[in-house]
MIMARKOL-252887 format. One record per residue: x, y, z of N, C-alpha, C, O in turn; residue in one letter; residue number from 1. Coordinates in pm, 1 decimal. Example, Ala and Ser with C-alpha at 12.3 -4.5 7.8 and 13.67 -1.06 7.14 Angstrom:
residues 2
@neast = 1319.0, nnorth = -569.0, nup = 780.0, caeast = 1230.0, canorth = -450.0, caup = 780.0, ceast = 1320.0, cnorth = -330.0, cup = 780.0, oeast = 1423.6, onorth = -331.9, oup = 846.5, residu = a, num = 1;
@neast = 1285.0, nnorth = -225.0, nup = 708.0, caeast = 1367.0, canorth = -106.0, caup = 714.0, ceast = 1290.0, cnorth = 3.0, cup = 787.0, oeast = 1340.9, onorth = 113.8, oup = 803.9, residu = s, num = 2;
//
This chain:
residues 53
@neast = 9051.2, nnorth = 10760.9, nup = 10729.2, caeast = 9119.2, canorth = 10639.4, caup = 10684.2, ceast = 9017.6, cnorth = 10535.0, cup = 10635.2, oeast = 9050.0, onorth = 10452.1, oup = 10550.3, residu = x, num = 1;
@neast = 8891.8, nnorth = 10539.3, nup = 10690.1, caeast = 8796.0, canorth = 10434.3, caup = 10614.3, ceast = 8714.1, cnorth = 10477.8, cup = 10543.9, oeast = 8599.0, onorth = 10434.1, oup = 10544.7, residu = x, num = 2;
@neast = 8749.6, nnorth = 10563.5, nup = 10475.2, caeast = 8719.0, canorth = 10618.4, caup = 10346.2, ceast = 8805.3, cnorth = 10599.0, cup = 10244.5, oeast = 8751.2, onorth = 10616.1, oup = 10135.3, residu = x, num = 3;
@neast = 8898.1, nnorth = 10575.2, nup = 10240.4, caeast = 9049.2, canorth = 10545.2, caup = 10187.7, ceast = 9009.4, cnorth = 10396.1, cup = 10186.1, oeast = 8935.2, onorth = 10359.0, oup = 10095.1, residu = x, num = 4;
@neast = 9038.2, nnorth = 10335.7, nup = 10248.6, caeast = 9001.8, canorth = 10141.1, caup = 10257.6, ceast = 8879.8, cnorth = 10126.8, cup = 10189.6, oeast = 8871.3, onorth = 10016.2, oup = 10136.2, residu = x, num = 5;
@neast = 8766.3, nnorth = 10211.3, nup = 10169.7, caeast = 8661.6, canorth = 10203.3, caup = 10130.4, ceast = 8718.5, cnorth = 10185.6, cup = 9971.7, oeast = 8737.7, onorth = 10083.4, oup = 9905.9, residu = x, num = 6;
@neast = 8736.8, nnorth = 10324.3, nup = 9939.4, caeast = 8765.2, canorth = 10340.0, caup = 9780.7, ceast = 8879.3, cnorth = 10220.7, cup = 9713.3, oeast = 8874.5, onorth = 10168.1, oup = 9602.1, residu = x, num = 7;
@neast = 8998.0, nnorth = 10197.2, nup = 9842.1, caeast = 9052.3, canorth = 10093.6, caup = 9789.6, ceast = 8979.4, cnorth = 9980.8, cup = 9748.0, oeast = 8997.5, onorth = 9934.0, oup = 9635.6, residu = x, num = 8;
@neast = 8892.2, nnorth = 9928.5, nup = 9833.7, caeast = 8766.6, canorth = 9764.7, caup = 9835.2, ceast = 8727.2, cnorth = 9815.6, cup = 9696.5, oeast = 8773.7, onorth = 9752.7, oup = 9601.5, residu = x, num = 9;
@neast = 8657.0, nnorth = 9908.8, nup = 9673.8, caeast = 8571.8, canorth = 9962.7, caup = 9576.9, ceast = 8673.3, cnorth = 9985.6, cup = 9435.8, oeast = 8626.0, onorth = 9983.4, oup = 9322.3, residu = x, num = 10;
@neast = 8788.6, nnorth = 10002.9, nup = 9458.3, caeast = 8847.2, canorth = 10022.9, caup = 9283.8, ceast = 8912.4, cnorth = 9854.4, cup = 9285.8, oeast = 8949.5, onorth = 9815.8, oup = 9174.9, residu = x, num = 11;
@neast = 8922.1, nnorth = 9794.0, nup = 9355.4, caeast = 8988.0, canorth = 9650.0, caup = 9388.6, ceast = 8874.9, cnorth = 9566.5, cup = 9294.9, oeast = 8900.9, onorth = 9514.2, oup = 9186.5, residu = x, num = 12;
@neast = 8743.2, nnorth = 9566.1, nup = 9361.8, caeast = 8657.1, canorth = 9484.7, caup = 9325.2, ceast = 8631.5, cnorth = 9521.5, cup = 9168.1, oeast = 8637.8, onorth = 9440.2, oup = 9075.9, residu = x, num = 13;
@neast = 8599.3, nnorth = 9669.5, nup = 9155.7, caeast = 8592.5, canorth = 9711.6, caup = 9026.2, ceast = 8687.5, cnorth = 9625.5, cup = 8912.1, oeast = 8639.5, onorth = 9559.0, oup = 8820.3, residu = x, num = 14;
@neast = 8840.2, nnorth = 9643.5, nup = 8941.4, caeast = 8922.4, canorth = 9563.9, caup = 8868.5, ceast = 8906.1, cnorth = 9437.1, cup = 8831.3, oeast = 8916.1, onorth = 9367.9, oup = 8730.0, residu = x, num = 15;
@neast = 8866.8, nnorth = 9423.9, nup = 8988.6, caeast = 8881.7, canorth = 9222.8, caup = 8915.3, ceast = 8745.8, cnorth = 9183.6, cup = 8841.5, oeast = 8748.0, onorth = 9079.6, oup = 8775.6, residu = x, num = 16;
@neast = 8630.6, nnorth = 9255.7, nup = 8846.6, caeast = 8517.3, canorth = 9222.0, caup = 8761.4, ceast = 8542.1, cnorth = 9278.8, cup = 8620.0, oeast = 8498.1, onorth = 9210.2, oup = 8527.8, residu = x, num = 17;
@neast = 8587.7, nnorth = 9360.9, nup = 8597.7, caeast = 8625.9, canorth = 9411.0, caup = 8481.0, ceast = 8756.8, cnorth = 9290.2, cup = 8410.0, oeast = 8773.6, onorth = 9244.4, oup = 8297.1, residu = x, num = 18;
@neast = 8820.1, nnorth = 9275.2, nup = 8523.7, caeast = 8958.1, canorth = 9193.1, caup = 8456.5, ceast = 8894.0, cnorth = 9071.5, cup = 8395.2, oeast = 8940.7, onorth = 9018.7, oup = 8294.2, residu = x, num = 19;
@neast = 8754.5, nnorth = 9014.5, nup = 8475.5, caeast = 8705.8, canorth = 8848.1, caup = 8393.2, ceast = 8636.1, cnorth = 8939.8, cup = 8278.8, oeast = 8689.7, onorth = 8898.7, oup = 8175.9, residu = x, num = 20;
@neast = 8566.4, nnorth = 9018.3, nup = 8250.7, caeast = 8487.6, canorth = 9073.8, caup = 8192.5, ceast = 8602.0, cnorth = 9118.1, cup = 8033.7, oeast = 8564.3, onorth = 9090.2, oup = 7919.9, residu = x, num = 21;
@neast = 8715.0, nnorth = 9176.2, nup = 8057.8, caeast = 8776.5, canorth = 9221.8, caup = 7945.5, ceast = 8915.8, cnorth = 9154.5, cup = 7936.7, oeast = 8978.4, onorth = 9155.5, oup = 7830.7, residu = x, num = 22;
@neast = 8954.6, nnorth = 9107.1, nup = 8027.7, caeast = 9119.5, canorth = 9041.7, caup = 8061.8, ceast = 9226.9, cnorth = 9145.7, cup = 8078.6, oeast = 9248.2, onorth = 9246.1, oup = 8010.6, residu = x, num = 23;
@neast = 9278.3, nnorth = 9107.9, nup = 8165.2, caeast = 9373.1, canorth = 9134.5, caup = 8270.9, ceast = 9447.0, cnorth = 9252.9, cup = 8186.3, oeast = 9503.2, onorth = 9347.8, oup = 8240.9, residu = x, num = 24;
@neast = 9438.2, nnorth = 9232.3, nup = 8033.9, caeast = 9526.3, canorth = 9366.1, caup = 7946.7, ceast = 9502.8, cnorth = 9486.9, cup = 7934.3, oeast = 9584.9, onorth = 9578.6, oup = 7937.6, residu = x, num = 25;
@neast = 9311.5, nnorth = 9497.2, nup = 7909.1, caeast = 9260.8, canorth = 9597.2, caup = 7837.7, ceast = 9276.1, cnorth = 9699.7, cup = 7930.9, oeast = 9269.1, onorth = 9688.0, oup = 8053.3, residu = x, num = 26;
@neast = 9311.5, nnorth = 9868.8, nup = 7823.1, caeast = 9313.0, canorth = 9946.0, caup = 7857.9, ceast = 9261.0, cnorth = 10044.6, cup = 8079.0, oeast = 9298.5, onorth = 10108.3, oup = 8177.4, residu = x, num = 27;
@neast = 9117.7, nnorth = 9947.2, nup = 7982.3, caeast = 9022.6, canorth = 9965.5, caup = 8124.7, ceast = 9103.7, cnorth = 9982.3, cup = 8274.3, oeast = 9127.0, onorth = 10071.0, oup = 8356.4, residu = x, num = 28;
@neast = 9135.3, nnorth = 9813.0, nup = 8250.4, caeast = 9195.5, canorth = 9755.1, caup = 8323.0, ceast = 9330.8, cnorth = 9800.7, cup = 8431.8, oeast = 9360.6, onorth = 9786.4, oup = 8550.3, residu = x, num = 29;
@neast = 9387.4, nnorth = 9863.4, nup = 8308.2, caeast = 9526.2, canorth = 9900.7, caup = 8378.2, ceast = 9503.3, cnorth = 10025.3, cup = 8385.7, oeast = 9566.8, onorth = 10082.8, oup = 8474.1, residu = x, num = 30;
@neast = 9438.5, nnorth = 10084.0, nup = 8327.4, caeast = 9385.1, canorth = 10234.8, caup = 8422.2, ceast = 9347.5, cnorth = 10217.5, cup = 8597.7, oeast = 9408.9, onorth = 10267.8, oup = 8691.8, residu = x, num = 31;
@neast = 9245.1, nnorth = 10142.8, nup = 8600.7, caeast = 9216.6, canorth = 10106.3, caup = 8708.3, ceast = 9360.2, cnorth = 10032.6, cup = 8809.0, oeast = 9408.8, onorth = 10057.8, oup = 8919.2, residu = x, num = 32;
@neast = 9373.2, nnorth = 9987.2, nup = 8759.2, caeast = 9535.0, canorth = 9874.3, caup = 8840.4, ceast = 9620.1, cnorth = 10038.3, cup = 8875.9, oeast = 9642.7, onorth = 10078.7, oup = 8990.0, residu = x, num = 33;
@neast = 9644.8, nnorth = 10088.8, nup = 8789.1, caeast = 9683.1, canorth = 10223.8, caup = 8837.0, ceast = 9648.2, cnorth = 10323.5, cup = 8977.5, oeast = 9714.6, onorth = 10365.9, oup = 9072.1, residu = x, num = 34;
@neast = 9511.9, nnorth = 10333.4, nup = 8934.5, caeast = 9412.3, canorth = 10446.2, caup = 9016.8, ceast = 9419.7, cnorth = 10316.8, cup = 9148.5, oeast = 9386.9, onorth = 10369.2, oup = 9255.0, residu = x, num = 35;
@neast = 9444.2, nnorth = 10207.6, nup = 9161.2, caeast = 9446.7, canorth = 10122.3, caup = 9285.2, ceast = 9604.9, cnorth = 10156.8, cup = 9321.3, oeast = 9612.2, onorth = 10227.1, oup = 9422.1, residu = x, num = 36;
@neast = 9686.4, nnorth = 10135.8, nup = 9283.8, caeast = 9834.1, canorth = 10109.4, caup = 9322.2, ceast = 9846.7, cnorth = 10292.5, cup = 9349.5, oeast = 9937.3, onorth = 10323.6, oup = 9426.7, residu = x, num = 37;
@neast = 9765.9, nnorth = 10405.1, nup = 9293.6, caeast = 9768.8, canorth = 10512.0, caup = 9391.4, ceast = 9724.5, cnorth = 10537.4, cup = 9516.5, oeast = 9790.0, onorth = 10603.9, oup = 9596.7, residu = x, num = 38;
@neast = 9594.6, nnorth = 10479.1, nup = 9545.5, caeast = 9554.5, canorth = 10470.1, caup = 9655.9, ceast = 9625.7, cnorth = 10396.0, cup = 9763.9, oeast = 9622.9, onorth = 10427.6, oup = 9882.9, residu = x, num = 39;
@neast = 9692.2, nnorth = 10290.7, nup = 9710.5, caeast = 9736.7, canorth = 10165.3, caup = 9821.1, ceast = 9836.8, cnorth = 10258.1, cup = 9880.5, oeast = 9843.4, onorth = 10275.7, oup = 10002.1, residu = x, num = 40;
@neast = 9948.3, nnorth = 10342.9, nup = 9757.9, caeast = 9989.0, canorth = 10454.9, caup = 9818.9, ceast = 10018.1, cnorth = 10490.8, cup = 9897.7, oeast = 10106.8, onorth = 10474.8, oup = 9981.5, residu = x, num = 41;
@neast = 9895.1, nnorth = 10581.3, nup = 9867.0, caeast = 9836.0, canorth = 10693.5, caup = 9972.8, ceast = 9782.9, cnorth = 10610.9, cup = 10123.3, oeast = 9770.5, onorth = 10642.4, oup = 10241.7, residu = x, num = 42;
@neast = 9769.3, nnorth = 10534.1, nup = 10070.4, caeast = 9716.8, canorth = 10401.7, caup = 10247.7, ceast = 9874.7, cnorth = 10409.8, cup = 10270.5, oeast = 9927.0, onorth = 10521.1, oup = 10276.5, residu = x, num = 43;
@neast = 9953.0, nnorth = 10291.2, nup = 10283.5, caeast = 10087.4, canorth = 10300.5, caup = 10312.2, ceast = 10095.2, cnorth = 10455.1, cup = 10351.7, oeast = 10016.1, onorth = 10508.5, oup = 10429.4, residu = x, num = 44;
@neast = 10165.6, nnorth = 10498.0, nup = 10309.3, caeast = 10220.1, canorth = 10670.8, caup = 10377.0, ceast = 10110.2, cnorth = 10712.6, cup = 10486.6, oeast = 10153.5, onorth = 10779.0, oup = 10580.9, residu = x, num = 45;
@neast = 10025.5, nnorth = 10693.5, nup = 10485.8, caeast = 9907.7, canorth = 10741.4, caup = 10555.0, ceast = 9970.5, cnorth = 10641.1, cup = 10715.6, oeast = 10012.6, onorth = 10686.4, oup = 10822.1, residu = x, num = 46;
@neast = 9958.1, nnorth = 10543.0, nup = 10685.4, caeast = 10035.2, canorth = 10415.6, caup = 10782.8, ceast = 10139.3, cnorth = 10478.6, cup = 10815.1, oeast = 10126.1, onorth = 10559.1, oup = 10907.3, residu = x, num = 47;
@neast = 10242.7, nnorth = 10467.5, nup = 10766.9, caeast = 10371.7, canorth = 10520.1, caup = 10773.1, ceast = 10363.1, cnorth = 10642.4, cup = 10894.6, oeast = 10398.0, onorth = 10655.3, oup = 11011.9, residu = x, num = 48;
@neast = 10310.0, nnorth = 10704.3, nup = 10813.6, caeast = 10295.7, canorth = 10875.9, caup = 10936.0, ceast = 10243.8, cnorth = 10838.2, cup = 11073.1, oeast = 10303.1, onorth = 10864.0, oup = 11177.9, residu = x, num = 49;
@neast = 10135.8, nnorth = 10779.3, nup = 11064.1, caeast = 10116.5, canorth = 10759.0, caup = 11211.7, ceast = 10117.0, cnorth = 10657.3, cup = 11338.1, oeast = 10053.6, onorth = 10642.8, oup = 11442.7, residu = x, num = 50;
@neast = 10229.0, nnorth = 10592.2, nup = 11266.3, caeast = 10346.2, canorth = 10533.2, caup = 11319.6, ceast = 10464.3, cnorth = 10573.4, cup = 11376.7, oeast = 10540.4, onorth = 10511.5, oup = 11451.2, residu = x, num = 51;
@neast = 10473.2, nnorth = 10740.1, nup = 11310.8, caeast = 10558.0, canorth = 10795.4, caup = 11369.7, ceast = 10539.6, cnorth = 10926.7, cup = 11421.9, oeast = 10610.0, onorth = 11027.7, oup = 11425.2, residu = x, num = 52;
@neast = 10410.8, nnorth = 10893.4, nup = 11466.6, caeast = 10341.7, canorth = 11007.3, caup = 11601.9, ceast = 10369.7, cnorth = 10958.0, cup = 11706.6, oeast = 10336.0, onorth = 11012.8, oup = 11811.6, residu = x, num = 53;
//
């Protein structure tokens, strides 16, 4: 799981330096906003499950 929180911090930060760097639109950008909102995901469900151990 903190390997997971890791990569989340790590594609998070990525975004928002890229987002001042190119704005909030470019391609880059929402690739990344993507590859984050999969992970957050995969966190959630990950939560989820072992909650219900």
């Amino acid at each position: 799981m903190n390997d997971l929180l890791q990569r989340i911090e790590e594609a998070r930060s990525s975004m928002h330096q890229l987002a001042l760097q190119y704005g909030f639109n470019a391609p880059l950008v929402l690739d990344l906003s993507q590859r984050l909102d999969e992970l957050l995901n995969t966190y959630h469900e990950s939560v989820k499950k072992l909650r219900h151990v």
